[in-house]
PLY file of the C-alpha trace (Angstrom):
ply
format ascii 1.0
element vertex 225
property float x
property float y
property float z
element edge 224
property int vertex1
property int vertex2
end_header
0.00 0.00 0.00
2.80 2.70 0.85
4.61 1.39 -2.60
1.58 2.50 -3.95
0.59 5.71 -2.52
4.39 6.55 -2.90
4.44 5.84 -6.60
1.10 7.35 -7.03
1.87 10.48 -5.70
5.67 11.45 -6.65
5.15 12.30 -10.03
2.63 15.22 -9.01
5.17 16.23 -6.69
8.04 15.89 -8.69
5.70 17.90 -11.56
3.81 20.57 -9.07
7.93 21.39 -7.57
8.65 21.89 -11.18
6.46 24.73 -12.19
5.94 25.93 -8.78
9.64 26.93 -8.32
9.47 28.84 -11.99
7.58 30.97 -10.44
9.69 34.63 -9.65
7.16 35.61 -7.13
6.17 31.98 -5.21
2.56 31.85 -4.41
1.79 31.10 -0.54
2.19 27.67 0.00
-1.35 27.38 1.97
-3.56 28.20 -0.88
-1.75 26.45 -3.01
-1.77 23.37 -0.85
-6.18 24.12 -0.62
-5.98 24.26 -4.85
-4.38 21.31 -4.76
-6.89 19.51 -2.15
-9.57 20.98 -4.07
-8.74 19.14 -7.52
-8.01 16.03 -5.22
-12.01 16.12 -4.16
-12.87 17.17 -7.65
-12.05 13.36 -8.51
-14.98 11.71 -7.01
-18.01 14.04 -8.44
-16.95 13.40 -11.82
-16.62 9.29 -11.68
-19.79 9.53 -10.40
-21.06 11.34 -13.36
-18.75 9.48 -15.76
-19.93 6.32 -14.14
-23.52 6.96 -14.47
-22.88 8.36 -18.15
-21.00 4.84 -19.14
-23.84 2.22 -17.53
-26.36 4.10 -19.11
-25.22 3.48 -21.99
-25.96 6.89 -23.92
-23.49 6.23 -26.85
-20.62 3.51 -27.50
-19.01 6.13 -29.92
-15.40 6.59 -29.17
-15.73 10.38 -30.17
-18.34 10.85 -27.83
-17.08 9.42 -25.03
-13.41 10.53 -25.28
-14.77 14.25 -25.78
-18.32 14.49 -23.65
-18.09 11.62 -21.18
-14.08 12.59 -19.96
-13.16 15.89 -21.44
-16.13 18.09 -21.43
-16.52 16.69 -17.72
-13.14 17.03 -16.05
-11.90 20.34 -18.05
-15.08 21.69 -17.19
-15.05 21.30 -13.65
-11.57 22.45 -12.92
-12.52 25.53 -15.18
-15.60 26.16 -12.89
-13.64 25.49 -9.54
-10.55 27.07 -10.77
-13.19 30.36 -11.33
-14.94 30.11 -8.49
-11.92 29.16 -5.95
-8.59 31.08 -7.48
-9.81 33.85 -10.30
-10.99 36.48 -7.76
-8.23 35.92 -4.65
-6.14 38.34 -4.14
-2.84 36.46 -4.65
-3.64 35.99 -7.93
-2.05 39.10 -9.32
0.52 38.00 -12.08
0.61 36.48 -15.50
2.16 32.77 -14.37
0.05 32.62 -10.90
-2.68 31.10 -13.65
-0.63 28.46 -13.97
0.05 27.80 -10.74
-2.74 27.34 -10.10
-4.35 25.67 -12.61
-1.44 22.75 -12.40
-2.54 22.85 -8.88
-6.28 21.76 -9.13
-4.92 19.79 -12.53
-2.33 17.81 -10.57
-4.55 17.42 -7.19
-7.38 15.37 -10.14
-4.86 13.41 -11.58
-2.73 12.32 -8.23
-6.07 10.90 -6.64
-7.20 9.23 -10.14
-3.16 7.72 -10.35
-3.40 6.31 -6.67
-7.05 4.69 -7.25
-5.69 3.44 -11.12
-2.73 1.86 -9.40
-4.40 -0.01 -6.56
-6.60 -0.90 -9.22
-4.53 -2.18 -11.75
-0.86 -2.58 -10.04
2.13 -0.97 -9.41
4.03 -2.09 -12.50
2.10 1.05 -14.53
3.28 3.39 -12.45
5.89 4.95 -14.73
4.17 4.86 -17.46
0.86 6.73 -15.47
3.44 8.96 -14.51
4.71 10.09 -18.01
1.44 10.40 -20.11
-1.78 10.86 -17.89
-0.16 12.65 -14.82
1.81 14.54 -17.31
-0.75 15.36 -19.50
-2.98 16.95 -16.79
-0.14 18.96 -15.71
0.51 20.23 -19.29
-3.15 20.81 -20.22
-3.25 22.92 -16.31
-0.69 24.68 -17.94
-2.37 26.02 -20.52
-5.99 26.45 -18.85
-3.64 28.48 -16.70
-1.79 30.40 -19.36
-5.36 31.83 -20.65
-6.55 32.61 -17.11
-3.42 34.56 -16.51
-4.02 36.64 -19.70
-7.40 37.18 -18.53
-6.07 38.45 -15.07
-3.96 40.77 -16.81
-5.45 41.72 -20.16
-8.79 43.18 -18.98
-9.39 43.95 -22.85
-9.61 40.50 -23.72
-10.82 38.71 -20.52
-13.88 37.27 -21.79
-11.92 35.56 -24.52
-9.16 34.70 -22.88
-11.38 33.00 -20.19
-13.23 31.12 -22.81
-10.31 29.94 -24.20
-8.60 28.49 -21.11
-11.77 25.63 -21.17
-12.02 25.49 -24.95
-8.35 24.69 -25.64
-7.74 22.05 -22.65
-10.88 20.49 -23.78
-9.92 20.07 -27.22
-6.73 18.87 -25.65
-7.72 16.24 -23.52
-10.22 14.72 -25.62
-7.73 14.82 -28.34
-5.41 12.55 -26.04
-8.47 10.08 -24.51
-9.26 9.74 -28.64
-6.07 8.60 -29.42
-6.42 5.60 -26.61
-9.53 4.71 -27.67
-8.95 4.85 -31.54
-5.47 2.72 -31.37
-5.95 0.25 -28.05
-2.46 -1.51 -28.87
-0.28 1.09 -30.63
-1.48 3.85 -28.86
1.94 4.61 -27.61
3.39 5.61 -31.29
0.70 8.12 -31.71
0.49 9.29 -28.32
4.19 9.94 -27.52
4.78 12.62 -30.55
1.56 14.37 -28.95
3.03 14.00 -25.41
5.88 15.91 -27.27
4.40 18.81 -28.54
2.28 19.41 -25.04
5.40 19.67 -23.49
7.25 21.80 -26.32
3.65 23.90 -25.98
3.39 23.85 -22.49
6.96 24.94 -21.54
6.99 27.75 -24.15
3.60 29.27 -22.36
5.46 28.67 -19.23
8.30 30.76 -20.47
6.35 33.73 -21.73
3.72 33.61 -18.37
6.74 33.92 -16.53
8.17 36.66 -18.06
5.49 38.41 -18.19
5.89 40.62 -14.78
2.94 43.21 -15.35
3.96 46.08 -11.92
1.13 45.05 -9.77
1.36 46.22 -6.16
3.01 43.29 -4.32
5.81 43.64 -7.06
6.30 47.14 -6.30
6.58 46.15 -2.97
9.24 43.84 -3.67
11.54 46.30 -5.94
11.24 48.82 -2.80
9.14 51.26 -5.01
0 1
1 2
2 3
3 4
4 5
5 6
6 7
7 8
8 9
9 10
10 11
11 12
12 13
13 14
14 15
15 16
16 17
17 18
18 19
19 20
20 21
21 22
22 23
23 24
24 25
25 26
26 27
27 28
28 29
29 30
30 31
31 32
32 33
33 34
34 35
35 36
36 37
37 38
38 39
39 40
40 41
41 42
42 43
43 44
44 45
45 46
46 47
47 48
48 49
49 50
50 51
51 52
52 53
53 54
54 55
55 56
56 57
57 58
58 59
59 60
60 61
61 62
62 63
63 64
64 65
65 66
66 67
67 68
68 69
69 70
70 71
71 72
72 73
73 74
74 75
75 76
76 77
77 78
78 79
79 80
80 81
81 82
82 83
83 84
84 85
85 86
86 87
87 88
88 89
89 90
90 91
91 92
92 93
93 94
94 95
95 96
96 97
97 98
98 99
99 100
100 101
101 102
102 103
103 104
104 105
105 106
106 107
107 108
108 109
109 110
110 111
111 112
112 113
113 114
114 115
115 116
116 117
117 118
118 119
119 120
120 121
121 122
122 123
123 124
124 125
125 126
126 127
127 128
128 129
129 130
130 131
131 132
132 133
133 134
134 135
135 136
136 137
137 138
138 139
139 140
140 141
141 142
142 143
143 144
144 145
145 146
146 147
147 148
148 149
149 150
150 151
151 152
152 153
153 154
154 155
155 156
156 157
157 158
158 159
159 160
160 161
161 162
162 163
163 164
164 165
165 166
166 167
167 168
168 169
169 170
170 171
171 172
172 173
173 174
174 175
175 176
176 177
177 178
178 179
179 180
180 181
181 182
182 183
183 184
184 185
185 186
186 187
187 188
188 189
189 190
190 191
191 192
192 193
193 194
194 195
195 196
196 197
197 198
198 199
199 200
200 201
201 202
202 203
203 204
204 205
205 206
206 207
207 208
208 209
209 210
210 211
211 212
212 213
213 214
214 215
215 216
216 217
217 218
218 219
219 220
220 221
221 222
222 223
223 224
């Protein structure tokens, strides 16, 4: 069981340490530790909806289901929460504090669905959980995050920019649950060149998010103005 919950959990922590120390302004580790247990909980709402969605029977297309049953359901919720919980707080005052965030609730889902996958299913998948779904819901927090940031910050595009931080995740993670369904035993050839460009993607949003230092008052604060 500790095996488990060990191998379970690492890569989030390994991947939430990762972005969290990019930030040049480091987010309060309470809140972010509250994101994080809020996309944790966020995990049981949504089986029970994907559950009751699959043994009803509604549709055995592959389309469907990779894009309404999983994407439309988990992208949506961390969208709502990450709006409801993070958008308006205070400490959200800088371009790349969206993607804190966002990897936050994104990496709190996908460390609770890892742990329950692997007591499931074994600990032998654990590195490959780690590199494509735990990984993937980092990357695709990354960019949810990326948009909300621009929001934050752009006031003349917020509505868009809020749009697009569900829209393009969604598209995203359906995109990837397609690609499982579609090819069952080569999945891996067509899912490891789309792995790479989420990353290249990802880590070039990261760069400009982080660079992006709009001179809002805690800021000031710190450059003694």
């Amino acid at each position: 069981m500790f095996a488990i919950l060990s191998a379970g959990i690492a890569p989030a922590v390994a991947l939430m340490s990762f972005f969290y120390l990019k930030d040049r302004y480091s987010e309060p580790l309470p809140l972010l530790i509250r994101t994080f247990i809020i996309g944790c909980l966020l995990v049981f709402p949504i089986m029970f909806i994907q559950y009751i969605l699959t043994t009803e029977g509604f549709t055995n297309n592959y389309f469907v289901e990779s894009f309404l049953y999983i994407s439309l359901t988990e992208e949506f919720f961390k969208w709502f929460l990450f709006i409801y919980t993070i958008y308006h707080h205070s400490e959200f005052d800088a371009h790349y504090d969206g993607i804190v965030y966002a990897v936050a609730i994104s990496l709190g889902f996908a460390t609770v669905e890892n742990v329950l996958y692997l007591l499931t299913n074994g600990i032998e998948y654990a590195f490959s959980r780690a590199i494509f779904p735990v990984s993937s819901h980092a990357l695709i927090g990354v960019i949810m995050g990326y948009y909300f940031g621009k929001a934050k910050i752009n006031k003349q595009h917020k509505k868009r920019n809020i749009v697009m931080a569900f829209i393009i995740p969604f598209l995203l993670h359906g995109t990837y649950n397609y690609i499982l369904k579609i090819v069952p035993t080569n999945w891996i050839l067509f899912l490891i060149p789309f792995m790479i460009l989420l990353w290249i993607n990802g880590l070039r949003r990261v760069k400009i998010a982080s660079e992006a230092t709009p001179l809002t008052i805690f800021q000031k604060k710190k450059q003694g103005a």
